[in-house]
SERO-4910 file (N, C-alpha, C, O; in steps of 0.05 Angstrom, whole numbers):
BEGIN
 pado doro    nc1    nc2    nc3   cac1   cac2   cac3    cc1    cc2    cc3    oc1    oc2    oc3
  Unk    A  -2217  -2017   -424  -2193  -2002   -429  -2169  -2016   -416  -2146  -2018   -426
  Unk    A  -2177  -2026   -393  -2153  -2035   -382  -2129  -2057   -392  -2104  -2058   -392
  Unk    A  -2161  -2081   -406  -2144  -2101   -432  -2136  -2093   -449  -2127  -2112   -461
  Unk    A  -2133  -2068   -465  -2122  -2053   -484  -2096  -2051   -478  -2077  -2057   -492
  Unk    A  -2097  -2040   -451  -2068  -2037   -431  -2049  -2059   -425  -2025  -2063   -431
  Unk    A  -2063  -2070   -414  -2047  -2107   -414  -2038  -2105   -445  -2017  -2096   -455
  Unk    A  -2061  -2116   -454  -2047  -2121   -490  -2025  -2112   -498  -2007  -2125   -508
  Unk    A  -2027  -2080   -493  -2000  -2064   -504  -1975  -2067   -486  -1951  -2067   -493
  Unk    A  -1984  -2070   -464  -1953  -2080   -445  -1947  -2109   -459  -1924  -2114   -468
  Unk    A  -1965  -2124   -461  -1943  -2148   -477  -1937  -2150   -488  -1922  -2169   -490
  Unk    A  -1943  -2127   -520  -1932  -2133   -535  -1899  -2121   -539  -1879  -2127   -552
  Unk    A  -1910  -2093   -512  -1874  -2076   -520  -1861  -2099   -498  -1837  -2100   -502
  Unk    A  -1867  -2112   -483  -1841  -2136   -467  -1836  -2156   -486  -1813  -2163   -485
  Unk    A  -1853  -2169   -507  -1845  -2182   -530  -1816  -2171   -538  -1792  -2179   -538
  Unk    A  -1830  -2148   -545  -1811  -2128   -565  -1779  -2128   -552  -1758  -2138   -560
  Unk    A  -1785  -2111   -530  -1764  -2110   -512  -1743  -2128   -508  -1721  -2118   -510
  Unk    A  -1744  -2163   -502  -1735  -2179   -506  -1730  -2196   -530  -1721  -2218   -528
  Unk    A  -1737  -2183   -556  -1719  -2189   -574  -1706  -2169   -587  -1696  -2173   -609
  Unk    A  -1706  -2149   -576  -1685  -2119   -576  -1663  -2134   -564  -1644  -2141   -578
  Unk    A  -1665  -2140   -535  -1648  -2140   -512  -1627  -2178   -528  -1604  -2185   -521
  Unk    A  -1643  -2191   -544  -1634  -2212   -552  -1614  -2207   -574  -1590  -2214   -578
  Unk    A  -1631  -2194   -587  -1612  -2180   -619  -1585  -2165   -614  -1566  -2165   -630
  Unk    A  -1586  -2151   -587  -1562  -2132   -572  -1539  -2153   -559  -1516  -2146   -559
  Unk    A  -1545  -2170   -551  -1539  -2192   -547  -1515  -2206   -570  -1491  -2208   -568
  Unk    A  -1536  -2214   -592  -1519  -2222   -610  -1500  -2212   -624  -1484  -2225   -637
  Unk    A  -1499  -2186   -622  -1492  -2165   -647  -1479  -2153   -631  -1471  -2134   -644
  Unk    A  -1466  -2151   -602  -1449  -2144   -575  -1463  -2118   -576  -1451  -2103   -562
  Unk    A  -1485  -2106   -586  -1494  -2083   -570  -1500  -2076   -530  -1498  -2095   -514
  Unk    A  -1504  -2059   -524  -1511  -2065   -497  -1537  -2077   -493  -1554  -2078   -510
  Unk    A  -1538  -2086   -466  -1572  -2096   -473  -1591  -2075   -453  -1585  -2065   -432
  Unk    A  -1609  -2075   -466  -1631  -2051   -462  -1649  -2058   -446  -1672  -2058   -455
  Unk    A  -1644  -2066   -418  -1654  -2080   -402  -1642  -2072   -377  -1618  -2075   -381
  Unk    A  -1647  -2062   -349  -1639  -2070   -322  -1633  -2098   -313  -1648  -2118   -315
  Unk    A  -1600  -2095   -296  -1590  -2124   -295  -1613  -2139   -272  -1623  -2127   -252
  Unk    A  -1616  -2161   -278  -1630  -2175   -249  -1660  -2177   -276  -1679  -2188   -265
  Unk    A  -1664  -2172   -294  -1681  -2182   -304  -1676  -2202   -325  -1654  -2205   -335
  Unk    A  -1699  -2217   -332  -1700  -2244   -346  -1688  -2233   -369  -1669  -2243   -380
  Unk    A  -1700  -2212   -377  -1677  -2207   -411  -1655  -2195   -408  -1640  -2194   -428
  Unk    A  -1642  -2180   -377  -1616  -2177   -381  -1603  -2209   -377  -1585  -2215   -393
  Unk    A  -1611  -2229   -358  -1608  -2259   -356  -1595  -2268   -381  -1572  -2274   -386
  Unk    A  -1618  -2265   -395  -1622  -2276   -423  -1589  -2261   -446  -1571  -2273   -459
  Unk    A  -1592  -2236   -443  -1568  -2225   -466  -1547  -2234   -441  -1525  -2239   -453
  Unk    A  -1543  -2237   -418  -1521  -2240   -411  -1508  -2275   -414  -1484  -2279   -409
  Unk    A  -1524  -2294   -422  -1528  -2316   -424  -1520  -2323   -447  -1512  -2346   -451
  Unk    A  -1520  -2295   -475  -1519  -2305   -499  -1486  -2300   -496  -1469  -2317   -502
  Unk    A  -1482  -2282   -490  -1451  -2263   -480  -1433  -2276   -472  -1409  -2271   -478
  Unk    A  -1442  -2301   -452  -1420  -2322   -444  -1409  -2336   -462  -1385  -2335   -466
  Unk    A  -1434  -2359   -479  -1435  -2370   -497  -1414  -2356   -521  -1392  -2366   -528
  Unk    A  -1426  -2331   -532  -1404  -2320   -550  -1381  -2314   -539  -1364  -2303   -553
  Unk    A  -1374  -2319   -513  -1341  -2302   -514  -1333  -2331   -515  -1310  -2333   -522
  Unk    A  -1346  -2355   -510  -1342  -2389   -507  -1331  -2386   -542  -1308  -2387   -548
  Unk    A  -1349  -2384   -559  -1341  -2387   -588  -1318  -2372   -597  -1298  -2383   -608
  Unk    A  -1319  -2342   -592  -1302  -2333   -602  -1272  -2335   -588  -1254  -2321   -598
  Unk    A  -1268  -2346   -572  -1236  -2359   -560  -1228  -2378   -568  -1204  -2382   -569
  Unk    A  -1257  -2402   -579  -1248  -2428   -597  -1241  -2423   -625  -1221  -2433   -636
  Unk    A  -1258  -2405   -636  -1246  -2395   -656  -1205  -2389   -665  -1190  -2396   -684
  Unk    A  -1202  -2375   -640  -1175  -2379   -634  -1160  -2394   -632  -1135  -2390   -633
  Unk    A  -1172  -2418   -627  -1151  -2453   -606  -1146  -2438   -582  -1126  -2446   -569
  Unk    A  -1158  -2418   -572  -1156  -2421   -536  -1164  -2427   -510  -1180  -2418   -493
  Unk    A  -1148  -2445   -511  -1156  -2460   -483  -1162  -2445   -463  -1183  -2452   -451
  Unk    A  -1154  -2432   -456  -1155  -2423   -425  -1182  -2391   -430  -1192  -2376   -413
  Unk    A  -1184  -2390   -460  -1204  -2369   -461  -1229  -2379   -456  -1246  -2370   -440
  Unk    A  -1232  -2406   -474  -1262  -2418   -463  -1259  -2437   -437  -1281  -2447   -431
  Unk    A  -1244  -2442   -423  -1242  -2454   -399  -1250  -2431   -374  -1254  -2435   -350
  Unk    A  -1252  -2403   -389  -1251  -2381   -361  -1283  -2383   -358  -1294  -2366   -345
  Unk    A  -1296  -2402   -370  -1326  -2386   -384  -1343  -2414   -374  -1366  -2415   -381
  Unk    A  -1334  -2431   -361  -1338  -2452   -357  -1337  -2459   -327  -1315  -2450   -319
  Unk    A  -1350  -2472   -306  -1355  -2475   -282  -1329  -2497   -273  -1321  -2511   -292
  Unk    A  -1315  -2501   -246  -1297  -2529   -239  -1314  -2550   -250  -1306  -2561   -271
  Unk    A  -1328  -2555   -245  -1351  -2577   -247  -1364  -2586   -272  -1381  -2603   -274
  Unk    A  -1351  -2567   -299  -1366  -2573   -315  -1373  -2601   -325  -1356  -2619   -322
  Unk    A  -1405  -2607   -339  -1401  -2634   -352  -1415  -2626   -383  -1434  -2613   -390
  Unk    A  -1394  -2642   -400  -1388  -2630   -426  -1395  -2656   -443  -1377  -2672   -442
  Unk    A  -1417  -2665   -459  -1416  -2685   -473  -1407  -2664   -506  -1421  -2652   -521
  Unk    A  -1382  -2667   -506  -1376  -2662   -526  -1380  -2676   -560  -1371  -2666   -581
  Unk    A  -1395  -2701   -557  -1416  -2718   -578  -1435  -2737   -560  -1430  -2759   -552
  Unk    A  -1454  -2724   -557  -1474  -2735   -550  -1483  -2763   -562  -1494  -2762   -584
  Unk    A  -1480  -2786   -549  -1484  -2808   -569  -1460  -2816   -572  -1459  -2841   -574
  Unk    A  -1436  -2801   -573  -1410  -2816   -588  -1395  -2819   -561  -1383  -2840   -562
  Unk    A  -1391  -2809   -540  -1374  -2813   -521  -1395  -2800   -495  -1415  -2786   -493
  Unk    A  -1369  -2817   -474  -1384  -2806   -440  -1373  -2773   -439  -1356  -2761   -452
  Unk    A  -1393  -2764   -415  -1389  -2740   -421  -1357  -2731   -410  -1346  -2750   -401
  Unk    A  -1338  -2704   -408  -1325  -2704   -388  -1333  -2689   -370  -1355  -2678   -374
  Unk    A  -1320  -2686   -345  -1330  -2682   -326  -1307  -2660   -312  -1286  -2672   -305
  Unk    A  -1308  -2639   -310  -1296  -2623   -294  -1270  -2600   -316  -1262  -2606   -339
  Unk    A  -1260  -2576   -299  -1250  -2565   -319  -1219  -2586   -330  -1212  -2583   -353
  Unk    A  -1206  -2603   -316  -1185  -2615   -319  -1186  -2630   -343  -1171  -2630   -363
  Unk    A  -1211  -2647   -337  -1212  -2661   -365  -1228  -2656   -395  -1230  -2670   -415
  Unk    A  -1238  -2627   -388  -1242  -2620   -416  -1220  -2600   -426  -1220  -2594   -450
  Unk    A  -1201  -2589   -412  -1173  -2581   -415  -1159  -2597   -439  -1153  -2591   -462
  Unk    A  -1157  -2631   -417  -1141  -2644   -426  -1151  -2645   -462  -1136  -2645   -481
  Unk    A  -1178  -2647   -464  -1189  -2661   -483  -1191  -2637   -511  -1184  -2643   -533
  Unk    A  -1200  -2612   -503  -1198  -2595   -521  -1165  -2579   -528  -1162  -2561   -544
  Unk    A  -1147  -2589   -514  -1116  -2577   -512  -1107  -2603   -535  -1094  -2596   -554
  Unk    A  -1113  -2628   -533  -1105  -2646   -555  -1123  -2650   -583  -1115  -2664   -602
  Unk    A  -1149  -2634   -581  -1170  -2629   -595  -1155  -2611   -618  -1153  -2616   -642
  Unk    A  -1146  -2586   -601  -1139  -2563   -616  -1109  -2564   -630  -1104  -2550   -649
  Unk    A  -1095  -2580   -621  -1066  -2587   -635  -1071  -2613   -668  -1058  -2627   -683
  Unk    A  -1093  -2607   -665  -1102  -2628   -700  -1118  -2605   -712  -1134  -2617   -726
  Unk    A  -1125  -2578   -715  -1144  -2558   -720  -1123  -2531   -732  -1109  -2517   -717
  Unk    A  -1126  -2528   -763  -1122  -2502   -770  -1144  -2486   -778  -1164  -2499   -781
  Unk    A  -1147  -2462   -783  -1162  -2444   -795  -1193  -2457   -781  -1212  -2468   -792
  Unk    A  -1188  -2452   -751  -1216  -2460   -743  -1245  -2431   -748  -1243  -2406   -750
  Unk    A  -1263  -2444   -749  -1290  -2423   -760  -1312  -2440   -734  -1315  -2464   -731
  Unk    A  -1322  -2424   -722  -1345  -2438   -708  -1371  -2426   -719  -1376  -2410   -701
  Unk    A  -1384  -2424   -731  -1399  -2408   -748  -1429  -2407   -740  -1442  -2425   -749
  Unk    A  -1437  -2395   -730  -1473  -2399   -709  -1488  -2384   -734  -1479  -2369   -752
  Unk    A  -1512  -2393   -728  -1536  -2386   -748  -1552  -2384   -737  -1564  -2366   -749
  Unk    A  -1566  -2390   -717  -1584  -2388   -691  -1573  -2392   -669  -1554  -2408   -666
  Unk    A  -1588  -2374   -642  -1582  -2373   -616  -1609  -2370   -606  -1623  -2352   -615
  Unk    A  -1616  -2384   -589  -1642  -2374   -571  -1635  -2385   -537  -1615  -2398   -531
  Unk    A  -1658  -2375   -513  -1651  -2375   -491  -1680  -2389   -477  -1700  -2376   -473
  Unk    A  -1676  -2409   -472  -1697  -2417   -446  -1689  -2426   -419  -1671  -2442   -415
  Unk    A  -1703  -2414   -403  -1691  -2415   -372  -1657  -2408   -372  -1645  -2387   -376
  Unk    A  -1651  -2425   -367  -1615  -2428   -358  -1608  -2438   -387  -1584  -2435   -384
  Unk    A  -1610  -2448   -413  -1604  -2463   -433  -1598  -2436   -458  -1614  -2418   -464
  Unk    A  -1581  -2439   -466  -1570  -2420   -491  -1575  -2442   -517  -1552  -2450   -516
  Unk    A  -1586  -2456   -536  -1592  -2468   -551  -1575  -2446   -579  -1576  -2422   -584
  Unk    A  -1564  -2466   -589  -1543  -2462   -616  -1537  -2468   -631  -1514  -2477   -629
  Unk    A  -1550  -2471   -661  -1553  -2482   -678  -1527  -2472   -706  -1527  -2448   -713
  Unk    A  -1509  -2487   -719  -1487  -2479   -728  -1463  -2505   -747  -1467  -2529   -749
  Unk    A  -1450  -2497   -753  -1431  -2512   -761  -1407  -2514   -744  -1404  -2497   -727
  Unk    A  -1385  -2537   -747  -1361  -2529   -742  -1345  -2538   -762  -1344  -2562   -770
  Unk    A  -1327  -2513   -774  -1323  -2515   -791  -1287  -2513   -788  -1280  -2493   -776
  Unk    A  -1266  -2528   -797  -1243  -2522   -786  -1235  -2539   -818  -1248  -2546   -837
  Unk    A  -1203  -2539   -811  -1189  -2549   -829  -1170  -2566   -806  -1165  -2556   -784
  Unk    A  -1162  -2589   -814  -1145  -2604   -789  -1108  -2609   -806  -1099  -2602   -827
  Unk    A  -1102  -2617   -793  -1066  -2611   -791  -1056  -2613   -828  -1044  -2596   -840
  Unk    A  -1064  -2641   -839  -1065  -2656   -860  -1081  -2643   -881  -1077  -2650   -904
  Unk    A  -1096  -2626   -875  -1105  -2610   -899  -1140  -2625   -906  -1145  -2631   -930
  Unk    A  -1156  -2629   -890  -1176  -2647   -898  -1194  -2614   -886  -1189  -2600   -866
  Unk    A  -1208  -2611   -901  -1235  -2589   -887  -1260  -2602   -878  -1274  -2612   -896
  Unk    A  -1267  -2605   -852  -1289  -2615   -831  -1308  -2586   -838  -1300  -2563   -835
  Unk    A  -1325  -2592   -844  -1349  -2566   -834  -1374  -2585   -831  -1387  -2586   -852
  Unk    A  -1382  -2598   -814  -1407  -2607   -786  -1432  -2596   -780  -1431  -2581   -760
  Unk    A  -1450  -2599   -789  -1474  -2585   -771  -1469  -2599   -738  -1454  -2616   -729
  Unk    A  -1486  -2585   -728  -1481  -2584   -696  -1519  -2569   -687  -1532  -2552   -698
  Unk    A  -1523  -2586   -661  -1533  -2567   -651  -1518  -2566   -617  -1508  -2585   -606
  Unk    A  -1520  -2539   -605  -1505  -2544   -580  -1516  -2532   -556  -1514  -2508   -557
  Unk    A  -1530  -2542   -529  -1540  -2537   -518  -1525  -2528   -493  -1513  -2547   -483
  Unk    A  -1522  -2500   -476  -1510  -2500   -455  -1526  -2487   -431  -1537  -2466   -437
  Unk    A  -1529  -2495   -407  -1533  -2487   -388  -1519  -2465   -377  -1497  -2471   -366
  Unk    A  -1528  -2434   -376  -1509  -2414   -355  -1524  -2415   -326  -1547  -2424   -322
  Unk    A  -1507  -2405   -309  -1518  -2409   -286  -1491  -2391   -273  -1468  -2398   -279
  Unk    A  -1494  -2366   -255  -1485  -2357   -246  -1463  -2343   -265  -1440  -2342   -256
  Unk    A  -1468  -2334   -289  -1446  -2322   -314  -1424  -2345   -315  -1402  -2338   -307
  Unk    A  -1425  -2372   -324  -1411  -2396   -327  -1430  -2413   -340  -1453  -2406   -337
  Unk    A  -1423  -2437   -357  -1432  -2449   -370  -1431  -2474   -359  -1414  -2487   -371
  Unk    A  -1441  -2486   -340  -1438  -2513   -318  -1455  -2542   -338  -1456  -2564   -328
  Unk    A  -1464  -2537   -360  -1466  -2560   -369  -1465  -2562   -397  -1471  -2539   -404
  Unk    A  -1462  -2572   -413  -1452  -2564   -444  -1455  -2594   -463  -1438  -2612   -463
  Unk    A  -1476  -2595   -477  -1484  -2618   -494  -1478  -2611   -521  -1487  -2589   -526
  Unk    A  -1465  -2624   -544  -1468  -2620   -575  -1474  -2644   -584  -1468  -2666   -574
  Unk    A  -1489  -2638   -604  -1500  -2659   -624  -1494  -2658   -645  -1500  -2636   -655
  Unk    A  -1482  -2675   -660  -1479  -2679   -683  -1472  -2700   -699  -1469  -2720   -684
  Unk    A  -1467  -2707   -730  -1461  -2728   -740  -1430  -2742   -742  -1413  -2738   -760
  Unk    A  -1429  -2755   -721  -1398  -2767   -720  -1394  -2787   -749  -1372  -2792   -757
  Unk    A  -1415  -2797   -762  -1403  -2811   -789  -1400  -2795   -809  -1387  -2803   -828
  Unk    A  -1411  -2766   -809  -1402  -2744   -832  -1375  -2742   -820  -1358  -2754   -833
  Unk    A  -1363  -2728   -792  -1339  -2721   -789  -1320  -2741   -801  -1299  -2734   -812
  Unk    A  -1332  -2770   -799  -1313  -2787   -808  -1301  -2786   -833  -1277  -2786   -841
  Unk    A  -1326  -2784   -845  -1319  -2788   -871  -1309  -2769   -892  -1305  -2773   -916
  Unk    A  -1306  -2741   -874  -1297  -2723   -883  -1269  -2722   -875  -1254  -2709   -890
  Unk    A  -1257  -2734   -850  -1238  -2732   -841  -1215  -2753   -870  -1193  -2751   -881
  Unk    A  -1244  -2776   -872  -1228  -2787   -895  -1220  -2792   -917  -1205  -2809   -927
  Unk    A  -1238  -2761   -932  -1238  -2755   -954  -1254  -2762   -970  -1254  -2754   -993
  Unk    A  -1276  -2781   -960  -1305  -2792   -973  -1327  -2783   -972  -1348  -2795   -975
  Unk    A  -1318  -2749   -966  -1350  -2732   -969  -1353  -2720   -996  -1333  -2709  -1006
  Unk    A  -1374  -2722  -1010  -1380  -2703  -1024  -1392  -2668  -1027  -1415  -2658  -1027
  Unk    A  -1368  -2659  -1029  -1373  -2630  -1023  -1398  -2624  -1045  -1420  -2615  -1039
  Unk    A  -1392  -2630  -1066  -1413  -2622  -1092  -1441  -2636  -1094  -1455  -2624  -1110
  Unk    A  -1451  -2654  -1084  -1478  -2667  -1084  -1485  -2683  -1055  -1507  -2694  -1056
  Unk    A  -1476  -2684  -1038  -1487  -2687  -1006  -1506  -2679  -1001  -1503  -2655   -997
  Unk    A  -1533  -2687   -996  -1555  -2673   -993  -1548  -2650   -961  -1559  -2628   -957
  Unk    A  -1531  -2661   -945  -1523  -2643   -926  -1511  -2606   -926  -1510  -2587   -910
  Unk    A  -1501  -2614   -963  -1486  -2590   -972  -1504  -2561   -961  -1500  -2552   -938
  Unk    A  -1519  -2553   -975  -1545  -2531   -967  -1539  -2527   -943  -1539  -2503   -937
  Unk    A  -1533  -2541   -926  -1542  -2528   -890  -1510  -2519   -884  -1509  -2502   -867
  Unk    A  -1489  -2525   -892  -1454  -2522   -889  -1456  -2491   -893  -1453  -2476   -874
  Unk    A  -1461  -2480   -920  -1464  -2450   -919  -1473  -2435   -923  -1473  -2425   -945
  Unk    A  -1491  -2423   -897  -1504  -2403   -894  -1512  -2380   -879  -1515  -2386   -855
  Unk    A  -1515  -2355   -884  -1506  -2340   -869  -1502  -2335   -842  -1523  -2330   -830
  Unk    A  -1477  -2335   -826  -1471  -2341   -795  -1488  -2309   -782  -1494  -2289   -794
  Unk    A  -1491  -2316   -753  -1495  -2283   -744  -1473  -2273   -742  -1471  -2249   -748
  Unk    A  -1455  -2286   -734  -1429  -2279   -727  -1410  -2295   -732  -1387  -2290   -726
***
């Protein structure tokens, strides 16, 4: 009887933590006491989204509140060093955001291991000149103490290019399919 008991406790803490994940995404409350791994967990997704939804805006100082002094930000993993602290990802996303209209950050998956918010999505904007960028991305961030102290994206810097230069094909890109589909948020 007692492994019956186990069994059934794991399966409602399964449960529980993708209630408490789904509440998370969807800004419900999370259905969890704070100081536990799945309040951790929705409060981890919570940072992350208030991070998107201020970029969404072009505001600087909204996703800078959400972010540690110390941050280190490889904002293209592969394409550049990372920056390093809130000053210079200021500087970098304040001249970022003055080439960006009708920005969309558009997520399609979110999941949580340890300290890591994992984010799978597009970025999708329109820039000054009228060219439309929409990017797969994946973006990995570290919370730690309700702040985001380390922050990696991945993605294809020769698509941005070549979208920036007008040599994408919107209509046959085998990339097309993954650009639109339904966001959580």
């Amino acid at each position: 009887m007692s492994e019956l008991i186990k069994g059934v406790t794991r399966i409602g803490a399964w449960f529980n933590r993708r209630a408490a994940l789904l509440a998370a995404l969807t800004g419900a409350a999370a259905m969890s006491s704070p100081g536990t791994a799945l309040a951790k967990d929705a409060e981890s997704i919570d940072v992350v989204k208030k991070i998107i939804l201020a970029w969404r805006k072009l505001d600087v100082e909204g996703v800078l509140s959400h972010v540690s002094e110390d941050i280190v930000w490889y904002s293209h993993v592969g394409g550049k060093a990372p920056f390093r602290g809130k000053p210079a990802m200021r500087e970098f996303i304040t001249a970022l955001g003055k080439g960006i209209t009708d920005n969309k950050w558009r997520v399609f998956h979110m999941a949580v291991k340890d300290d890591t918010v994992y984010c799978e999505g597009v970025d999708d904007f329109k820039t000054t000149d009228g060219k439309h960028i929409v990017v797969p991305y994946l973006g990995l961030m570290k919370v730690r103490r309700g702040v985001v102290t380390e922050w990696r994206d991945y993605f294809d810097g020769g698509l941005a290019d070549r979208m920036k230069k007008g040599e994408f094909d919107f209509a046959n890109d085998p990339v097309v399919p993954l650009l639109d589909r339904p966001a959580l948020f």
